[in-house]
C-alpha positions in Angstrom: 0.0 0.0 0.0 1.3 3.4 -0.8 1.5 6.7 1.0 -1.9 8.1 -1.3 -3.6 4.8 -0.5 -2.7 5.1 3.3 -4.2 8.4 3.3 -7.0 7.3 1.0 -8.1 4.7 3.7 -7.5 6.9 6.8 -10.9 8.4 8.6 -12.8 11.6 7.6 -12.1 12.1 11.1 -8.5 10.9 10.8 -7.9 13.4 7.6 -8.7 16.6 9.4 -7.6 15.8 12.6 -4.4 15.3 9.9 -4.8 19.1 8.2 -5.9 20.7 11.6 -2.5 19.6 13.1 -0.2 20.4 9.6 -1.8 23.8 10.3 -1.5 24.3 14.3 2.8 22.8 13.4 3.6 25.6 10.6 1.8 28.3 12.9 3.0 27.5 16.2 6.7 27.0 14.5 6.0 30.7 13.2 4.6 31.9 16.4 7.3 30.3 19.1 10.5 31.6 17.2 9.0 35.2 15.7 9.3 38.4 17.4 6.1 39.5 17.1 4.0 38.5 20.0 3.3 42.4 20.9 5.0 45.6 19.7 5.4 49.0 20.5 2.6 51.3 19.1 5.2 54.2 19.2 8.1 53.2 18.3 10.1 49.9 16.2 10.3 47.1 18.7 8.7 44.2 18.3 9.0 41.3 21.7 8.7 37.5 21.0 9.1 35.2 23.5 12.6 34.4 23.1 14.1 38.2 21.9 13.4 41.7 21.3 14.2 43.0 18.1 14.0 46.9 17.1 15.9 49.5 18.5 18.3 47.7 21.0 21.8 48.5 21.6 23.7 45.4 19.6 24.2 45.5 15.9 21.9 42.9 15.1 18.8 44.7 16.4 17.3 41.9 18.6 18.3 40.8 22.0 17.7 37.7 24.0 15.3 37.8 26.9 16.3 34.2 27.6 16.5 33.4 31.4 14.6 37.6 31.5 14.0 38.3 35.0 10.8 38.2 35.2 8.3 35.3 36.7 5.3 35.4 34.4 7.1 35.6 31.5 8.7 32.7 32.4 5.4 31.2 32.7 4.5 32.0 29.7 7.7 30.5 27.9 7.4 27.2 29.7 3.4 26.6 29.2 4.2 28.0 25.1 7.0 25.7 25.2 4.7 22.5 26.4 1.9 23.6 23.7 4.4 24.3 20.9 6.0 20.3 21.5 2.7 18.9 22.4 1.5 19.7 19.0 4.9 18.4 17.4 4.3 15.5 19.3 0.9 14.7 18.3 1.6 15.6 14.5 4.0 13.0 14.4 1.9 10.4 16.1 -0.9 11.4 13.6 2.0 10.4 10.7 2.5 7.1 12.2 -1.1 6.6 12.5 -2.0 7.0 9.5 1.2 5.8 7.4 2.8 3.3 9.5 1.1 -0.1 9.3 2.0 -1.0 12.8 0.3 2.0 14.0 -3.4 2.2 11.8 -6.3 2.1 13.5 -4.5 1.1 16.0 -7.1 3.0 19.1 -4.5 3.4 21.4 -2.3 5.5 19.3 -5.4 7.9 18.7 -6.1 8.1 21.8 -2.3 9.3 23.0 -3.1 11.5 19.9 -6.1 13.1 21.7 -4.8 13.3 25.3 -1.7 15.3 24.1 -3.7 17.3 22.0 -5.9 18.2 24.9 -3.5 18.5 27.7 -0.9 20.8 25.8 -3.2 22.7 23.6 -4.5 23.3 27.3 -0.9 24.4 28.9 -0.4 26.5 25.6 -4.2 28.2 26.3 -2.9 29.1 30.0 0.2 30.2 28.9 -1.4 32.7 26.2 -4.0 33.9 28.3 -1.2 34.6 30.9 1.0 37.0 28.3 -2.5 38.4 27.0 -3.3 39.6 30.5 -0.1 40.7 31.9 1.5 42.6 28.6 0.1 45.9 29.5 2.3 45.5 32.9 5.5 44.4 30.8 8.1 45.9 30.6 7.2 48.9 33.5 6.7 51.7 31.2 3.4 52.4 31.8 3.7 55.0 29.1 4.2 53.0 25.9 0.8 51.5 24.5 1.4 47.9 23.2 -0.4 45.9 20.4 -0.5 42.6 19.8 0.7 41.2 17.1 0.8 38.0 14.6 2.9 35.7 16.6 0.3 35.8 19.4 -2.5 35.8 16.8 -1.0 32.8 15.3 -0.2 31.0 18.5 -3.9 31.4 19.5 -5.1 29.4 15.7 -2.6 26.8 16.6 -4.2 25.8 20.1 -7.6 26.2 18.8 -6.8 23.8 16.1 -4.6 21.6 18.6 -7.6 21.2 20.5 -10.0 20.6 17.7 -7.5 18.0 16.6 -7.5 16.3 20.2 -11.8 16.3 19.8 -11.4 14.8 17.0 -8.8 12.0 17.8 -10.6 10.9 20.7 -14.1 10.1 18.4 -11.7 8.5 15.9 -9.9 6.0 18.4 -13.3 5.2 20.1 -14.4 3.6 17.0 -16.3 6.2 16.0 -14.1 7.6 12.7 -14.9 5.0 10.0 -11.4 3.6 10.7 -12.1 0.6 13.3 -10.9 1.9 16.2 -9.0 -1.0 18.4 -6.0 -2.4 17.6 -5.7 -4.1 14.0 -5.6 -7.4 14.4 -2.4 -9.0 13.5 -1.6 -11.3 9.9 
């Protein structure tokens, strides 16, 4: 069986729970290493969560804010973090479900698939609520107004969709997809 016909005979359920997660992976690979999370309204500097890039004081024109002193966006990297792998993760375990022979239809897998999904689409929720909340605090200068921008637009799609995926993984390894469920019984 090839790779079309693998695909061919995966789920309806299986297929978008596929497309949602090739989606939520390019965005939340844009989102985690971009420095556009929020930016200045006045101004040229744009904050990610790894850097600040704009007018800084090295050549380049970003700066790391890796290890930045500062609890909540600490937070907010480590729960990002756990969504951003948590949707690697579950992309790749979606590949093998669908393309691996071993691994089709096989309800366990799909049910890891749904768990991660759920759990780190979860942690990433908490950990963009966090930054949404606490931006207008960061850094103290109260007198700059700051925007949110794409990265955090994007990282938002990518959980949604995470989650979606998750939804949809847990009806697909119940039996409920078109694709058996259970584990396929061996030749």
């Amino acid at each position: 069986m090839g790779v079309v016909d693998d695909f061919k005979g995966a789920s309806i359920l299986c297929k978008v729970a596929f497309i949602l997660l090739l989606i939520a992976t390019l965005f939340t690979c844009i989102s985690y290493t971009t420095a556009d999370w929020v930016y200045e309204d006045v101004g040229n500097t744009h904050y990610g969560l790894w850097r600040i890039c704009g007018e800084t004081d090295i050549p380049t024109g970003c700066q790391t804010i890796d290890g930045f002193a500062n609890d909540w966006y600490g937070v907010v990297q480590a729960f990002v973090t756990f969504g951003f792998f948590g949707i690697l993760v579950s992309f790749f375990l979606v590949i093998l479900y669908i393309f691996v022979s071993k691994c089709q239809k096989n309800g366990e897998v799909a049910i890891a698939v749904a768990i991660i999904c759920i759990a780190t689409g979860v942690f990433y929720l908490i950990g963009v609520i966090i930054f949404g909340a606490k931006v207008d605090k960061w850094p103290e200068n109260v007198t700059i107004d700051y925007k949110l921008g794409y990265s955090f637009a994007l990282s938002i799609v990518a959980l949604v969709l995470e989650i979606v995926a998750g939804v949809l993984m847990i009806v697909e390894g119940k039996g409920g997809g078109g694709g058996g469920g259970g584990t396929k019984p061996s030749a």
